[in-house]
Every structure is written in structure tokens, then in C-alpha cells.
C-alpha positions in Angstrom: 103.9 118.0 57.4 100.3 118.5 56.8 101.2 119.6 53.0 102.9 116.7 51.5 100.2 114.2 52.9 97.2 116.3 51.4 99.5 116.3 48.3 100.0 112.7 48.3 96.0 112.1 48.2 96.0 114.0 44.9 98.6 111.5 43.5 96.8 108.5 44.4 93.8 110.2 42.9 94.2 112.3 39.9 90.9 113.3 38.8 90.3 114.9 42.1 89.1 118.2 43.0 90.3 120.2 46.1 87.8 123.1 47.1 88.8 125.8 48.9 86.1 127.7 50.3 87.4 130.6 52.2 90.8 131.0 49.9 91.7 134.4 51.6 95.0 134.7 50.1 95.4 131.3 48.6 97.6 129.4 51.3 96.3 126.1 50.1 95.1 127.0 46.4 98.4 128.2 45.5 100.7 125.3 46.4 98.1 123.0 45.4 97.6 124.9 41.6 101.3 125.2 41.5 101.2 121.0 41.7 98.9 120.7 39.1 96.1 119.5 41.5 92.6 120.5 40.2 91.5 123.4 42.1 88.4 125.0 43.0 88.7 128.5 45.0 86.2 130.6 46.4 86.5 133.8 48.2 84.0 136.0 49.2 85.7 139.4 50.6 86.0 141.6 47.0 89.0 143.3 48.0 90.5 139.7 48.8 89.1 138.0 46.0 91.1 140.5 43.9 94.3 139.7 45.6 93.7 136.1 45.3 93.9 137.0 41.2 97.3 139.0 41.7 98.4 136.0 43.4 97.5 133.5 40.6 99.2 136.2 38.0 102.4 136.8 39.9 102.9 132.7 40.2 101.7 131.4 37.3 100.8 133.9 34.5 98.2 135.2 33.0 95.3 132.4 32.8 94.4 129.9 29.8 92.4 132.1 28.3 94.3 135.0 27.4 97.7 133.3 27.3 97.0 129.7 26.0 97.4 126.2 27.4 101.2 126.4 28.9 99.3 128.4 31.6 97.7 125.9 34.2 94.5 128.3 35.7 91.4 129.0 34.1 90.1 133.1 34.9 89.2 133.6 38.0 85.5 134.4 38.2 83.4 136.7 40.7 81.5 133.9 42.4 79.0 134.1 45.4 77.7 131.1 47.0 74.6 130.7 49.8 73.2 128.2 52.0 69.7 129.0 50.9 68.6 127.6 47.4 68.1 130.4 45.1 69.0 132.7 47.1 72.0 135.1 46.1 74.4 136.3 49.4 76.6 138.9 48.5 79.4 140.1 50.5 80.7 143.7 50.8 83.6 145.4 52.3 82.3 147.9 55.2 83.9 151.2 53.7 85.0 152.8 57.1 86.8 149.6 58.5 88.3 147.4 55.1 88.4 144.4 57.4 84.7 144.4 58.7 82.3 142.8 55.8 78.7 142.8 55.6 76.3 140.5 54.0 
């Protein structure tokens, strides 16, 4: 139920932007891309940042820039954001235990 009202806020608003900080798999970027909602993702884990990419590729195609506009995702870019200005956090996958990170 939650879906269709958070959908209906993008109808009454067009121009708006939903950011998704913590995407994991894309839960709430996918439906929302697949709408045509404006769409901002962010993921930090790498190996789940990469799945987040299958994901837009096995929905929707290959992205604008290497298949033209019918597609309705720009490329999904490697981005890292911090709570300290200038500062650059990057996030790692612990190699013994793929579900542990490390910043």
C-alpha cells in the first residue's frame, strides 16, 4: 500500500527526484525507474553496487548512453558519498566474510 501512495506524490509532482541512499538491490529504485519517476541511487557495498547495474540491465536495457533514448537510465556511476566535507569515505567488502564491509 505504501507503493502506490509514494507513486502518486510523483504524479502530483513531476519534476521530482526520489533518492535512494542505501539502494541494496533496488527495491524502491526499480519500481520507481520502471514508472518513469526521476531517480537518484546510491549504493555503497561494490559487490552490491554491481548487482544494482545487473538489475537496471535485466529490466530496462542497456542505459541511454550506449543504447539511445528509448532507454529510460542514464550509466550507473561508482559514487561515494561522506558526512565530512571534502572528505572521501570509501567502502570495501571484508574479503573473508562478503557481507562484513569496512570503511
Amino acid at each position: 500500500r505504501l507503493f502506490p501512495y509514494v507513486l502518486s506524490l510523483f504524479a502530483e509532482a513531476p519534476d521530482a527526484w526520489f533518492m535512494d541512499v542505501g539502494t541494496n538491490l533496488g527495491g524502491w529504485s526499480l519500481p520507481l525507474i520502471g514508472n518513469h519517476v526521476k531517480t537518484a541511487s546510491f549504493e555503497g557495498t561494490p559487490r552490491t553496487s554491481d548487482l544494482f547495474q545487473s538489475s537496471l540491465c535485466a529490466n530496462f536495457g542497456k542505459p541511454k548512453s550506449e543504447a539511445g533514448d528509448e532507454h529510460i537510465y542514464e550509466p550507473h556511476l561508482k559514487t561515494i558519498l561522506s558526512d565530512t566535507a571534502g572528505l572521501a569515505v570509501c567502502m570495501r567488502e571484508m574479503p573473508k566474510n562478503p557481507g562484513e564491509n569496512e570503511i
